[in-house]
PDB file of N, H, CA, C and O in Angstrom:
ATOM      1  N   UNK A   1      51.683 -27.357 -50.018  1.00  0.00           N
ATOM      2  CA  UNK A   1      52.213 -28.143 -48.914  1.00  0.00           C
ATOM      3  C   UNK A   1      53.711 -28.326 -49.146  1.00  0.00           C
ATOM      4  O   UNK A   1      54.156 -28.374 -50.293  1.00  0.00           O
ATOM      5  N   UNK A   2      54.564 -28.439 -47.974  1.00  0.00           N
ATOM      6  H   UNK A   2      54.203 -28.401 -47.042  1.00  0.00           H
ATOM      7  CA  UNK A   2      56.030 -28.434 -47.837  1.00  0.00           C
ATOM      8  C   UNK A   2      56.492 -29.405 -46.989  1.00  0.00           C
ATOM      9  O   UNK A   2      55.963 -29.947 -46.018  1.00  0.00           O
ATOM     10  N   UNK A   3      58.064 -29.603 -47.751  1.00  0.00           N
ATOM     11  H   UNK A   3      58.494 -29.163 -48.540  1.00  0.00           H
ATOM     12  CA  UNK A   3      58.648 -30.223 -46.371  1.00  0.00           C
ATOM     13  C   UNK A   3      58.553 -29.216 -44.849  1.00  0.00           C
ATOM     14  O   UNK A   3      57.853 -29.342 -43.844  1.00  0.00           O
ATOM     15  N   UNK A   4      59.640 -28.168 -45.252  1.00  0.00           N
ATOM     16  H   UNK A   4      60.209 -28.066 -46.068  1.00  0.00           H
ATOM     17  CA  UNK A   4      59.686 -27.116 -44.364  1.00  0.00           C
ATOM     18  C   UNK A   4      58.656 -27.369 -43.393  1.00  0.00           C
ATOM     19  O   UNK A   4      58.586 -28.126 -42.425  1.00  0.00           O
ATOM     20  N   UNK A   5      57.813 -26.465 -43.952  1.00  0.00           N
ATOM     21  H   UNK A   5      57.869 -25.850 -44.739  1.00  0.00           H
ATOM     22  CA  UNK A   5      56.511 -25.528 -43.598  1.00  0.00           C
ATOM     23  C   UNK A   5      55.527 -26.692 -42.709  1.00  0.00           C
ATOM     24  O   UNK A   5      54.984 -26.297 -41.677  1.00  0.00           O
ATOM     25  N   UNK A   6      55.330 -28.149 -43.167  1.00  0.00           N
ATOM     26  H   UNK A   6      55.771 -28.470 -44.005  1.00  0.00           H
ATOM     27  CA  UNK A   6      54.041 -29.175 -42.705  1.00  0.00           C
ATOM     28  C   UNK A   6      54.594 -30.531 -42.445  1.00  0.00           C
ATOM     29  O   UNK A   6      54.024 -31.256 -41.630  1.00  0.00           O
ATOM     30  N   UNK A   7      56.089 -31.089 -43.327  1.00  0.00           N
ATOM     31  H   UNK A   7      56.552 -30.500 -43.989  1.00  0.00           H
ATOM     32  CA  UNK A   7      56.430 -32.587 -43.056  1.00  0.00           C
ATOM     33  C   UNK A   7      57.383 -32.684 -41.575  1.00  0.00           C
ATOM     34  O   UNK A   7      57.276 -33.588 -40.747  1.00  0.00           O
ATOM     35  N   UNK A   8      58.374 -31.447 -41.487  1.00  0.00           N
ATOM     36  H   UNK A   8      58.460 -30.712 -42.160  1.00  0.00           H
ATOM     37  CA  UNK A   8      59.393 -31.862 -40.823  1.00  0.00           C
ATOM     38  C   UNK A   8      58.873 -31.474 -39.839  1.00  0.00           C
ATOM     39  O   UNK A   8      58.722 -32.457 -39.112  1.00  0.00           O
ATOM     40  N   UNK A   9      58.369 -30.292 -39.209  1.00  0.00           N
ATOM     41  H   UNK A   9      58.492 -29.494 -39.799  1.00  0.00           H
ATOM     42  CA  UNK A   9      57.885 -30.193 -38.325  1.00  0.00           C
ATOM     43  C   UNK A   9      56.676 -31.474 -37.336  1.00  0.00           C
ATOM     44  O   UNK A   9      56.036 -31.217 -36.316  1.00  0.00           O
ATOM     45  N   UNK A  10      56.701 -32.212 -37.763  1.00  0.00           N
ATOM     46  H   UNK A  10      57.220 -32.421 -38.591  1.00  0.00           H
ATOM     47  CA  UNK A  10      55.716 -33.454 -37.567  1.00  0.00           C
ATOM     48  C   UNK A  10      56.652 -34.492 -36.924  1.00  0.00           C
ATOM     49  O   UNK A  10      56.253 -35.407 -36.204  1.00  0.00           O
ATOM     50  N   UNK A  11      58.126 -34.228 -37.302  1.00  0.00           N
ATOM     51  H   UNK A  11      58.450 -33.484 -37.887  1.00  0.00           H
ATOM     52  CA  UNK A  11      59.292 -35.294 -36.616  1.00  0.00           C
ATOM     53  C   UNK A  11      59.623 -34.837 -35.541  1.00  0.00           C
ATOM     54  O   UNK A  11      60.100 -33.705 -35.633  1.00  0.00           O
ATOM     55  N   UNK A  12      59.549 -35.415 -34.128  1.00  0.00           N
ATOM     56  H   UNK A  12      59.161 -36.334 -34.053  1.00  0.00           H
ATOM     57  CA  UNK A  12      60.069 -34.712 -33.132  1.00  0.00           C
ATOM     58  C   UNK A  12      61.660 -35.249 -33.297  1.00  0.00           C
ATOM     59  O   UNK A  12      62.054 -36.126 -34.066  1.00  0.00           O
ATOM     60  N   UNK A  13      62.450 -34.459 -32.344  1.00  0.00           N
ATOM     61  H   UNK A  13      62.129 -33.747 -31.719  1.00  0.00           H
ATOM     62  CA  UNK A  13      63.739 -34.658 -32.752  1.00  0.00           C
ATOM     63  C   UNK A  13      63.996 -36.252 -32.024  1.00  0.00           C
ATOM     64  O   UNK A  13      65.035 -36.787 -32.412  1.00  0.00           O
ATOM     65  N   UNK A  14      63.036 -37.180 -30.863  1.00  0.00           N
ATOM     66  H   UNK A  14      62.192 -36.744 -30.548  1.00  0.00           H
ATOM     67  CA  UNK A  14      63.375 -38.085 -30.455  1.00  0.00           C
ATOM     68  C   UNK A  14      63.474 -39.196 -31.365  1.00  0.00           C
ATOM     69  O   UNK A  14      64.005 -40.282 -31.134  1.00  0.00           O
ATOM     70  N   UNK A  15      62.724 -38.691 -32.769  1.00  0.00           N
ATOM     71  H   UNK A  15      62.292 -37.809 -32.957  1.00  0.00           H
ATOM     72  CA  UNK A  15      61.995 -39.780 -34.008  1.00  0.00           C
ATOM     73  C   UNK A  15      63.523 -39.726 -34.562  1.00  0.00           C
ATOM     74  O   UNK A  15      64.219 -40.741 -34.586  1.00  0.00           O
ATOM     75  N   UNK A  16      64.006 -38.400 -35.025  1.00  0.00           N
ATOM     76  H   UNK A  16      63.440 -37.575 -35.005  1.00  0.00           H
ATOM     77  CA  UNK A  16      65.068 -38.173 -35.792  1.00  0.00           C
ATOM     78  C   UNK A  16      66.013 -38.768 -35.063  1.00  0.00           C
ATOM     79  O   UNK A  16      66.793 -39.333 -35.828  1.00  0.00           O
ATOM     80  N   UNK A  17      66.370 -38.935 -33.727  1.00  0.00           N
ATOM     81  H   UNK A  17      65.736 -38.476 -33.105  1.00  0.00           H
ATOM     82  CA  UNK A  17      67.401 -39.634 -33.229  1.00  0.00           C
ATOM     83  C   UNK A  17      67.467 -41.067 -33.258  1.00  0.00           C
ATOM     84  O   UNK A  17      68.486 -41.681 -33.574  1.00  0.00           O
ATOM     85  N   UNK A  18      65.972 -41.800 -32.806  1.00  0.00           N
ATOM     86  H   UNK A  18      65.144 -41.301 -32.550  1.00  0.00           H
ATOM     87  CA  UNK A  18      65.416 -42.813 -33.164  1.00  0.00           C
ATOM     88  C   UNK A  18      66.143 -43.737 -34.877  1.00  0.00           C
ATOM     89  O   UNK A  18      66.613 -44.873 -34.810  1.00  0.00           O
ATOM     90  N   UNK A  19      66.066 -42.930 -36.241  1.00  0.00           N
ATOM     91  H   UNK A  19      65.684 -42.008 -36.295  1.00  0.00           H
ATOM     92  CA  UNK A  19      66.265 -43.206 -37.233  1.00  0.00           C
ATOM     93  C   UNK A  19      67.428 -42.590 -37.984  1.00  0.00           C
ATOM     94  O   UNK A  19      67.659 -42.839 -39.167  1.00  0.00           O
ATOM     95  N   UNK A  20      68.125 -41.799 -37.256  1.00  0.00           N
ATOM     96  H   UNK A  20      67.937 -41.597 -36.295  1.00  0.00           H
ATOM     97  CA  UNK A  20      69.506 -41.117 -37.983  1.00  0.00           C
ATOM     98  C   UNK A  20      70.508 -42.262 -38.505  1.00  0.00           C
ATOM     99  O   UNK A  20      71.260 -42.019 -39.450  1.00  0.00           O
ATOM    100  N   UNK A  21      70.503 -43.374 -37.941  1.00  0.00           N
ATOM    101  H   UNK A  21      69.893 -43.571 -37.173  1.00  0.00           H
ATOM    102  CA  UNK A  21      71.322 -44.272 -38.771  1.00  0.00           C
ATOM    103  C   UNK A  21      71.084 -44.800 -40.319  1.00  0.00           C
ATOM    104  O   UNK A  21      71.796 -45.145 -41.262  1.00  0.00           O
ATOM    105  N   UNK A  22      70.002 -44.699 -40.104  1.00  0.00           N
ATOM    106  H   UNK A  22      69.423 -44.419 -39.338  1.00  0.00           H
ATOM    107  CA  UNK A  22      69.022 -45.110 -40.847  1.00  0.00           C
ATOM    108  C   UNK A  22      69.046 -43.812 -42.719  1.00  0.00           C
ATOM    109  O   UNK A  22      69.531 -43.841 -43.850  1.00  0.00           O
ATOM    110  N   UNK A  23      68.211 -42.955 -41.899  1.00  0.00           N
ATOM    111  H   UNK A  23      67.818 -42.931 -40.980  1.00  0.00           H
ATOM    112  CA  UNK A  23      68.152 -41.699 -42.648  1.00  0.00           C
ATOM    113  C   UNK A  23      67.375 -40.146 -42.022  1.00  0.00           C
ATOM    114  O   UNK A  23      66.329 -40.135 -41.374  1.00  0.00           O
ATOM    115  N   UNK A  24      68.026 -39.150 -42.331  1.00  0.00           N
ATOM    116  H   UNK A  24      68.876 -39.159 -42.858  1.00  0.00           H
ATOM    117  CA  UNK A  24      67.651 -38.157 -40.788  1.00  0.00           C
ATOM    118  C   UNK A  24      66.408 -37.506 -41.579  1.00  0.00           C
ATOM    119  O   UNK A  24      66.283 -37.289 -42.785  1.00  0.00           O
ATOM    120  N   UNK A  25      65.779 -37.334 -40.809  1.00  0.00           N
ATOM    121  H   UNK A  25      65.881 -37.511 -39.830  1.00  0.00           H
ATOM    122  CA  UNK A  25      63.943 -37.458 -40.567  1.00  0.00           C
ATOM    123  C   UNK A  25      63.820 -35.526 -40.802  1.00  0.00           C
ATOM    124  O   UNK A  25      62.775 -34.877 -40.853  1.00  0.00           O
ATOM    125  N   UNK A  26      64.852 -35.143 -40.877  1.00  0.00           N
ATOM    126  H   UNK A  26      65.700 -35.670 -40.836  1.00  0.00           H
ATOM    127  CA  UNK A  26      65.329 -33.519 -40.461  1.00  0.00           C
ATOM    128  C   UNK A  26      65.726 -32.958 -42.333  1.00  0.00           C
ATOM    129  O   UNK A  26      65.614 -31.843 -42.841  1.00  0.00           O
ATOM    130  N   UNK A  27      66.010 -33.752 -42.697  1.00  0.00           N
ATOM    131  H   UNK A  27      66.102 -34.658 -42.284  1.00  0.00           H
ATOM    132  CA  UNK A  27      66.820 -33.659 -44.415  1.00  0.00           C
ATOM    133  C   UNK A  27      65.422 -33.923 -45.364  1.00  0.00           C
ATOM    134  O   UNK A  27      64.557 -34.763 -45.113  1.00  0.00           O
ATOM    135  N   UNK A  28      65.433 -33.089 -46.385  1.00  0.00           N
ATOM    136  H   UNK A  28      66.135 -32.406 -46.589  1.00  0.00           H
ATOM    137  CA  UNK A  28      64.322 -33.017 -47.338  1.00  0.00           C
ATOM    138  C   UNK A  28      65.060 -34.134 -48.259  1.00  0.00           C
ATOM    139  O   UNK A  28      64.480 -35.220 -48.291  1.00  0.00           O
ATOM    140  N   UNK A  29      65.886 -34.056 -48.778  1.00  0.00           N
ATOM    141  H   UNK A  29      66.357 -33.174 -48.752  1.00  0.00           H
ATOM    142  CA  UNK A  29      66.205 -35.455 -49.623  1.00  0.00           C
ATOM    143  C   UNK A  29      66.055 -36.772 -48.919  1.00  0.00           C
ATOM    144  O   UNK A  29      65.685 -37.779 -49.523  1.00  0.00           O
ATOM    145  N   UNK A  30      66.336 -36.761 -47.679  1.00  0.00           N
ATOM    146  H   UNK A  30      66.637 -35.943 -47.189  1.00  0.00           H
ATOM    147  CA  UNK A  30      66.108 -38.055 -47.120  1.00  0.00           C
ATOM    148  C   UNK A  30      65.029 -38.660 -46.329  1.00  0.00           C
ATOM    149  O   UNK A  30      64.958 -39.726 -45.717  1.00  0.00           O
ATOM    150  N   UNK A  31      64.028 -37.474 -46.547  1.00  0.00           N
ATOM    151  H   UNK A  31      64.086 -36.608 -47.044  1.00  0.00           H
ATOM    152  CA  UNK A  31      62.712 -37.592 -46.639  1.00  0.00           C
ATOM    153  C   UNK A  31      61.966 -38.596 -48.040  1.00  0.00           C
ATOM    154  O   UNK A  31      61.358 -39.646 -48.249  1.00  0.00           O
ATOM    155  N   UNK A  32      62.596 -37.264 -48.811  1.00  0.00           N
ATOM    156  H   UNK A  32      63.090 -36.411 -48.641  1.00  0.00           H
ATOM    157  CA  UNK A  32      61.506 -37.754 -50.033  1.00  0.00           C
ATOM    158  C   UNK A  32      62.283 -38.972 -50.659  1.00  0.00           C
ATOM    159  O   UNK A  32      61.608 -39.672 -51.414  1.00  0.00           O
ATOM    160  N   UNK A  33      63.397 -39.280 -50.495  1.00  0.00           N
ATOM    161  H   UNK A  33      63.946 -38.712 -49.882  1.00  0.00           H
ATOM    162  CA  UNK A  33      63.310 -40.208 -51.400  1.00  0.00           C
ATOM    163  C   UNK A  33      63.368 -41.810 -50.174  1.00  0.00           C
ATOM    164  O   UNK A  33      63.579 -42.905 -50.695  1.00  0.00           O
ATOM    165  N   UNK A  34      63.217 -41.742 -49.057  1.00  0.00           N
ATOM    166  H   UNK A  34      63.045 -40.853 -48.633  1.00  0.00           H
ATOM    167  CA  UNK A  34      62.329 -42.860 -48.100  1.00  0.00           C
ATOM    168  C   UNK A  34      60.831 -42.781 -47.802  1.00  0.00           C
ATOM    169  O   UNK A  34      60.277 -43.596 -47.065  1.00  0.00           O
ATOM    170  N   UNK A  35      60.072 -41.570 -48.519  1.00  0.00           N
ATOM    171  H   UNK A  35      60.522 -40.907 -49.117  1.00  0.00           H
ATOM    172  CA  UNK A  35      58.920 -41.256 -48.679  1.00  0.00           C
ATOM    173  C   UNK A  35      57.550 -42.338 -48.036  1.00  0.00           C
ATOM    174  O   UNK A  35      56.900 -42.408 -46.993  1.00  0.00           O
ATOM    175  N   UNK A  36      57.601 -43.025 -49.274  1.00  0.00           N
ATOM    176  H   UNK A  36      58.128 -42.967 -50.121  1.00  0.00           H
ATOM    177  CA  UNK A  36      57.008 -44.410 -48.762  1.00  0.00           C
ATOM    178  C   UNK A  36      56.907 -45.343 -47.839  1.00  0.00           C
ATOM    179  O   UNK A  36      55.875 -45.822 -47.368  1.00  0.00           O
ATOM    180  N   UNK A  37      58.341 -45.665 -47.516  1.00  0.00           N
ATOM    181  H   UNK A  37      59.179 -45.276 -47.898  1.00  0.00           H
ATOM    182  CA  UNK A  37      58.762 -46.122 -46.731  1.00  0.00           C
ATOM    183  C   UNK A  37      58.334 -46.135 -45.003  1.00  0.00           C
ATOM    184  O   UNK A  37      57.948 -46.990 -44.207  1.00  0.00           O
ATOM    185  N   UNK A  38      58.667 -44.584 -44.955  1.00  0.00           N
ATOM    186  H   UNK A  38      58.981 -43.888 -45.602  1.00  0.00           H
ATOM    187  CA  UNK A  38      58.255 -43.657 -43.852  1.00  0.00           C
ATOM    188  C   UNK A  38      56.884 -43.733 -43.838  1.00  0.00           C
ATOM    189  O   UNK A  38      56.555 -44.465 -42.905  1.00  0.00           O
ATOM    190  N   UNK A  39      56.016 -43.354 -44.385  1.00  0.00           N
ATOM    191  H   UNK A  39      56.283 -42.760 -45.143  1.00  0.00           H
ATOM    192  CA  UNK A  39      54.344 -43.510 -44.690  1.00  0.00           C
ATOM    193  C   UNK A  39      54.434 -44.911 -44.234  1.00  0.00           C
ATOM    194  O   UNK A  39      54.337 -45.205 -43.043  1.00  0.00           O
ATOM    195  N   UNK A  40      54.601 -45.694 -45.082  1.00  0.00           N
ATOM    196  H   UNK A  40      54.680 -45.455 -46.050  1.00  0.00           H
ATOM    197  CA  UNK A  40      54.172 -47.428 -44.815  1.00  0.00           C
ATOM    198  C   UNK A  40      54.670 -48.281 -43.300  1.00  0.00           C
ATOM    199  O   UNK A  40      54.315 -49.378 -42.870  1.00  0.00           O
ATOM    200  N   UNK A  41      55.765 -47.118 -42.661  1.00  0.00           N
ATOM    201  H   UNK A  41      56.054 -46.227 -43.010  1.00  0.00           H
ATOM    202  CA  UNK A  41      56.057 -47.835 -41.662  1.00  0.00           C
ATOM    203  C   UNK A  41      55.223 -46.819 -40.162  1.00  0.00           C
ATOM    204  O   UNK A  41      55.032 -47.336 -39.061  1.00  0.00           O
ATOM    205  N   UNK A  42      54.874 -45.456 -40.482  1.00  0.00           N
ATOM    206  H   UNK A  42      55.029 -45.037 -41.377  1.00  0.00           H
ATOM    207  CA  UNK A  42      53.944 -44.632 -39.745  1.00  0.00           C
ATOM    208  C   UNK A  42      52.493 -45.438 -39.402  1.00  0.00           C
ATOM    209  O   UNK A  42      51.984 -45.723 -38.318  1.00  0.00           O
ATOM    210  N   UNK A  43      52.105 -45.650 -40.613  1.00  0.00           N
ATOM    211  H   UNK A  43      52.518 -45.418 -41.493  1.00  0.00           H
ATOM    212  CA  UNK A  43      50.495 -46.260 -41.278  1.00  0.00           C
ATOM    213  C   UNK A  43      50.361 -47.973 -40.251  1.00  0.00           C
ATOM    214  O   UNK A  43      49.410 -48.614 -39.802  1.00  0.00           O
ATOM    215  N   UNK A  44      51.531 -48.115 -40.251  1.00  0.00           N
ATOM    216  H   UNK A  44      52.303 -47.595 -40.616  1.00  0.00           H
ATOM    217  CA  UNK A  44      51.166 -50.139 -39.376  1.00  0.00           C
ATOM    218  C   UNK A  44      51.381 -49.839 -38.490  1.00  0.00           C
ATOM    219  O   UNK A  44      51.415 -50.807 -37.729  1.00  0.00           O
ATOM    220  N   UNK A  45      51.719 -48.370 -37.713  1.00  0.00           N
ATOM    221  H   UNK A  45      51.691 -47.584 -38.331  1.00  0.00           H
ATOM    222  CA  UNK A  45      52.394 -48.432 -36.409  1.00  0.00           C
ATOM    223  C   UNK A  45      53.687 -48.296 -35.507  1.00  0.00           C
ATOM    224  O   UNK A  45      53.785 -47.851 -34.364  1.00  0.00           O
ATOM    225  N   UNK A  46      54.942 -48.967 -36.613  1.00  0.00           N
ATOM    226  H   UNK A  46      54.862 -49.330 -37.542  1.00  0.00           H
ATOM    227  CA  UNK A  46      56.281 -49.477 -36.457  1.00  0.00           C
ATOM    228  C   UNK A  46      56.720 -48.171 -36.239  1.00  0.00           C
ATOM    229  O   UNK A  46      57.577 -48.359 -35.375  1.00  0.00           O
ATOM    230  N   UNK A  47      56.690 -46.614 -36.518  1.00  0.00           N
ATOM    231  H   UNK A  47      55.994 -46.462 -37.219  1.00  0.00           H
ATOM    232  CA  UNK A  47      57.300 -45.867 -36.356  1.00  0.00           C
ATOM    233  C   UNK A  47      56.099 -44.849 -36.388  1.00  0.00           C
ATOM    234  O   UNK A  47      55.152 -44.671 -37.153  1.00  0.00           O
ATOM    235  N   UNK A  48      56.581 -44.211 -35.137  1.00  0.00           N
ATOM    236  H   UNK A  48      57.351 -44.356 -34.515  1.00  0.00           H
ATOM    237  CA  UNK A  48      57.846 -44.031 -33.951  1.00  0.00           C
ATOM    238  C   UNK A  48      57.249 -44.736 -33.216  1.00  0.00           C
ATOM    239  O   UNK A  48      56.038 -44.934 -33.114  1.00  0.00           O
ATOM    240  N   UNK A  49      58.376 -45.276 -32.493  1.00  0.00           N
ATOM    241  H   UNK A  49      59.360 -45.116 -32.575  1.00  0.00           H
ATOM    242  CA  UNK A  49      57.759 -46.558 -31.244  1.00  0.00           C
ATOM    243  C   UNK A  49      56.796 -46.393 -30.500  1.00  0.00           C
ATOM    244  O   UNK A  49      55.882 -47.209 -30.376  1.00  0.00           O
ATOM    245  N   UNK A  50      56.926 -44.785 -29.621  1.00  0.00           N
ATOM    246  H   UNK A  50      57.668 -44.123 -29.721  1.00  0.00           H
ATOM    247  CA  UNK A  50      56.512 -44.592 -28.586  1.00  0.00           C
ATOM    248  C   UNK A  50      54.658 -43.765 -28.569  1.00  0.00           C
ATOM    249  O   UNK A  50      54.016 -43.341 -27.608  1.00  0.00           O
ATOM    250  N   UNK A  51      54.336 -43.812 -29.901  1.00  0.00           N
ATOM    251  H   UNK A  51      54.858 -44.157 -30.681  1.00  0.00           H
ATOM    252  CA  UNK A  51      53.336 -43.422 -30.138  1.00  0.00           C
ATOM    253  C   UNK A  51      52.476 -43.442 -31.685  1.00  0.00           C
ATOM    254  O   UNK A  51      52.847 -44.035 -32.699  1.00  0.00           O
ATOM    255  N   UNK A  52      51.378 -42.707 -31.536  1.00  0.00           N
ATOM    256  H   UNK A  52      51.077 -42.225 -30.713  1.00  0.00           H
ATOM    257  CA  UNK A  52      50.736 -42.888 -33.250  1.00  0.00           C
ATOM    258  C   UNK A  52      50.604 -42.219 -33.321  1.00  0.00           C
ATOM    259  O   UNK A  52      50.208 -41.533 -32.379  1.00  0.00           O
ATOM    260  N   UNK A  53      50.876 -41.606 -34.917  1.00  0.00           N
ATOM    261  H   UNK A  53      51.197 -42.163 -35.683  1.00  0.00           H
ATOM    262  CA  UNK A  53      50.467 -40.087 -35.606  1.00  0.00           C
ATOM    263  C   UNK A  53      49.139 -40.198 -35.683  1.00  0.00           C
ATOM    264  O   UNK A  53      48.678 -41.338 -35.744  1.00  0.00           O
ATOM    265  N   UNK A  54      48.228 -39.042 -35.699  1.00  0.00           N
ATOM    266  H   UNK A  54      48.603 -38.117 -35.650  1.00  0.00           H
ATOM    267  CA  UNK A  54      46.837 -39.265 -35.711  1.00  0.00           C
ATOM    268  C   UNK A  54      46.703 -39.306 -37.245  1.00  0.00           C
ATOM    269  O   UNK A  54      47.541 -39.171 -38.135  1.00  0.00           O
ATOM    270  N   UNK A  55      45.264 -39.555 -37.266  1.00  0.00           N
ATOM    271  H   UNK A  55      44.583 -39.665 -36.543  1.00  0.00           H
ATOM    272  CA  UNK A  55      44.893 -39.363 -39.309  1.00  0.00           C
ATOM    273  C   UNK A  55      45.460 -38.547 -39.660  1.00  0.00           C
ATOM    274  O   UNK A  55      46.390 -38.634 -40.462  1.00  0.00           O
ATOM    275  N   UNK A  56      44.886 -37.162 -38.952  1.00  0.00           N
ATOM    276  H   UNK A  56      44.130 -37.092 -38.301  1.00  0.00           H
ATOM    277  CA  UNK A  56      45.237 -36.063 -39.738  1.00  0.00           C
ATOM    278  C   UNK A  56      46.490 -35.884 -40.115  1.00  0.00           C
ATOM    279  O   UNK A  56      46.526 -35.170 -41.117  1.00  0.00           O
ATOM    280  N   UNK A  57      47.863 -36.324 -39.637  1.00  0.00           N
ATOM    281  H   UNK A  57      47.834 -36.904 -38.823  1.00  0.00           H
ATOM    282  CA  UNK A  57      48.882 -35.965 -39.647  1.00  0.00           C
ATOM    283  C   UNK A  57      49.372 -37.385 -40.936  1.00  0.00           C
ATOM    284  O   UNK A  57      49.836 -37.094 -42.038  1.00  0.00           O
ATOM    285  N   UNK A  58      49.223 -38.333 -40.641  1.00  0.00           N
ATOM    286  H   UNK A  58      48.846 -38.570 -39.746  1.00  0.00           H
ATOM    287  CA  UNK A  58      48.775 -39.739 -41.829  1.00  0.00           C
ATOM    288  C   UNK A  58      48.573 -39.161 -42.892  1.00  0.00           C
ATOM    289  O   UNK A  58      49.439 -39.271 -43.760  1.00  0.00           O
ATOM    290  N   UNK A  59      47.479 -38.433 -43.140  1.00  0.00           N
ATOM    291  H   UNK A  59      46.776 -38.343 -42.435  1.00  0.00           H
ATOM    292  CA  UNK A  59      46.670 -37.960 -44.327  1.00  0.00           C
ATOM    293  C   UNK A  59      47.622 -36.560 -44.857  1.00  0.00           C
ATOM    294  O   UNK A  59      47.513 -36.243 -46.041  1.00  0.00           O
ATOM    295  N   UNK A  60      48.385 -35.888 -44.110  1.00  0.00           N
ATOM    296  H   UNK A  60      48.474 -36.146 -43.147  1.00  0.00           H
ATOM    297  CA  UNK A  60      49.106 -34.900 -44.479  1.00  0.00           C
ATOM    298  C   UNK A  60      50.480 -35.158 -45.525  1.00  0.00           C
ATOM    299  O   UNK A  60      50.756 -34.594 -46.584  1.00  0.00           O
ATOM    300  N   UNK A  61      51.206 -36.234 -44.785  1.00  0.00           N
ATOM    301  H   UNK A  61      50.981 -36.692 -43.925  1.00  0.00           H
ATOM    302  CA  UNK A  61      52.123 -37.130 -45.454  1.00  0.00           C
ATOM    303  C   UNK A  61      51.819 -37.696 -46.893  1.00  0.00           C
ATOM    304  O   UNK A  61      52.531 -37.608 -47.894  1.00  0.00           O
ATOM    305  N   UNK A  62      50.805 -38.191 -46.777  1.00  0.00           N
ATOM    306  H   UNK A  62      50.227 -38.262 -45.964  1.00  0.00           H
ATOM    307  CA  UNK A  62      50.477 -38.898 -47.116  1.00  0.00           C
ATOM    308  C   UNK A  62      50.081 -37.897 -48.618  1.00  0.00           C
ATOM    309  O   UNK A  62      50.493 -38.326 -49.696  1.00  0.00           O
ATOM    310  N   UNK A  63      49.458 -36.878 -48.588  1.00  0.00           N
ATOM    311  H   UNK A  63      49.123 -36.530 -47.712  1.00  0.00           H
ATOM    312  CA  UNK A  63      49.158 -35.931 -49.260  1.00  0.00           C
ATOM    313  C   UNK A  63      50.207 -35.117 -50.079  1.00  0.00           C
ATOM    314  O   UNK A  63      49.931 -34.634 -51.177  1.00  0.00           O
ATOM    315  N   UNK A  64      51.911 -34.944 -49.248  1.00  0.00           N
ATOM    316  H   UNK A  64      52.135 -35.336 -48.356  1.00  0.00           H
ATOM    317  CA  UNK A  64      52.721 -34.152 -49.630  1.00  0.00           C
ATOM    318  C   UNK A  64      53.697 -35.634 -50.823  1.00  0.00           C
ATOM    319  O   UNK A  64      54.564 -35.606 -51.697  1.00  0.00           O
ATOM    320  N   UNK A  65      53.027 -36.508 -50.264  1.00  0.00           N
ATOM    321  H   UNK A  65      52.324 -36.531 -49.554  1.00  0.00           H
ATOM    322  CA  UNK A  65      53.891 -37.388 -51.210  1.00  0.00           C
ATOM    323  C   UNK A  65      53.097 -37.358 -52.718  1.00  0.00           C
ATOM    324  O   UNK A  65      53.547 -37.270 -53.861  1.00  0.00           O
ATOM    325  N   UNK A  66      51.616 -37.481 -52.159  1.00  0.00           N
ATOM    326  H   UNK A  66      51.251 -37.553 -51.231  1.00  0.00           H
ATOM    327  CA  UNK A  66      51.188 -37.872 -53.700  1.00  0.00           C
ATOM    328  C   UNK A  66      51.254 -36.223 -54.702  1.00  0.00           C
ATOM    329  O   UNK A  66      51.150 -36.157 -55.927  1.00  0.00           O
ATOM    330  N   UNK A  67      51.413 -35.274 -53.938  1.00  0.00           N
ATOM    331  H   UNK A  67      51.498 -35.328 -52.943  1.00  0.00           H
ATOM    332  CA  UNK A  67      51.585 -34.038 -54.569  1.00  0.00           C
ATOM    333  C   UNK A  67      53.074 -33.924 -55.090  1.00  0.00           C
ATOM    334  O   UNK A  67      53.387 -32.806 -55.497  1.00  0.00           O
ATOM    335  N   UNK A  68      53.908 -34.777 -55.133  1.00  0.00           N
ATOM    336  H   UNK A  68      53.654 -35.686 -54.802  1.00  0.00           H
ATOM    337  CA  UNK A  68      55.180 -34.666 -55.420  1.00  0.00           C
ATOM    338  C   UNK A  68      56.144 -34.457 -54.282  1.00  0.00           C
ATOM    339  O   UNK A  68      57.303 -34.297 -54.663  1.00  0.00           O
ATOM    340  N   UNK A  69      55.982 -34.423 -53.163  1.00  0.00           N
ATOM    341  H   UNK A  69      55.041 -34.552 -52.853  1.00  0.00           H
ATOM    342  CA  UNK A  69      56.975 -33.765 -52.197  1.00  0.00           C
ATOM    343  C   UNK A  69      57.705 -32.706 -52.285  1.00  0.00           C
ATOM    344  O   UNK A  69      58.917 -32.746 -52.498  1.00  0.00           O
ATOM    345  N   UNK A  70      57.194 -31.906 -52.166  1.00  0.00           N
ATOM    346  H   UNK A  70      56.210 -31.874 -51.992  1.00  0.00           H
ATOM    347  CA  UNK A  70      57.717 -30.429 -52.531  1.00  0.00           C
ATOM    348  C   UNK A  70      58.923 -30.021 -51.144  1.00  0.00           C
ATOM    349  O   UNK A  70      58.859 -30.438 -49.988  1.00  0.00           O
ATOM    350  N   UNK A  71      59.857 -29.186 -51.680  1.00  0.00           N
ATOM    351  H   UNK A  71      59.909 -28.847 -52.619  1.00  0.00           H
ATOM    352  CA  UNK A  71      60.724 -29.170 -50.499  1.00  0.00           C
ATOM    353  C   UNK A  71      59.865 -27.851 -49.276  1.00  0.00           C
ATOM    354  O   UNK A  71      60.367 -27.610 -48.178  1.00  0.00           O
TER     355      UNK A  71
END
């Protein structure tokens, strides 16, 4: 599992515009090291406003983190 290949593709670019102040949703370092963050704020809901990731996509994240986050 990858950023590339399975995480980033999961950000639409409205999310990345949504959080670019923040940290861009598009960048493998600024992925992995808000990792958690991102998970914990996906998982209650808070992000992205306008909708919910399903499990499967939850469980994917969720998966590339505990595998180390591979780029």
């Amino acid at each position: 599992m990858s950023f590339e290949t399975d995480i980033k593709p999961m950000f639409r670019e409205e999310d990345r515009d949504a959080m670019d102040f923040v940290f861009d949703l598009w960048k493998y370092d600024d992925v992995r090291e808000n990792a958690e963050l991102i998970y914990e704020r996906i998982a209650d809901g808070s992000m992205p406003c306008d909708r919910e990731w399903s499990p499967e996509q939850l469980a994917t994240l969720r998966q590339w983190i505990d595998d180390g986050s591979q780029p």
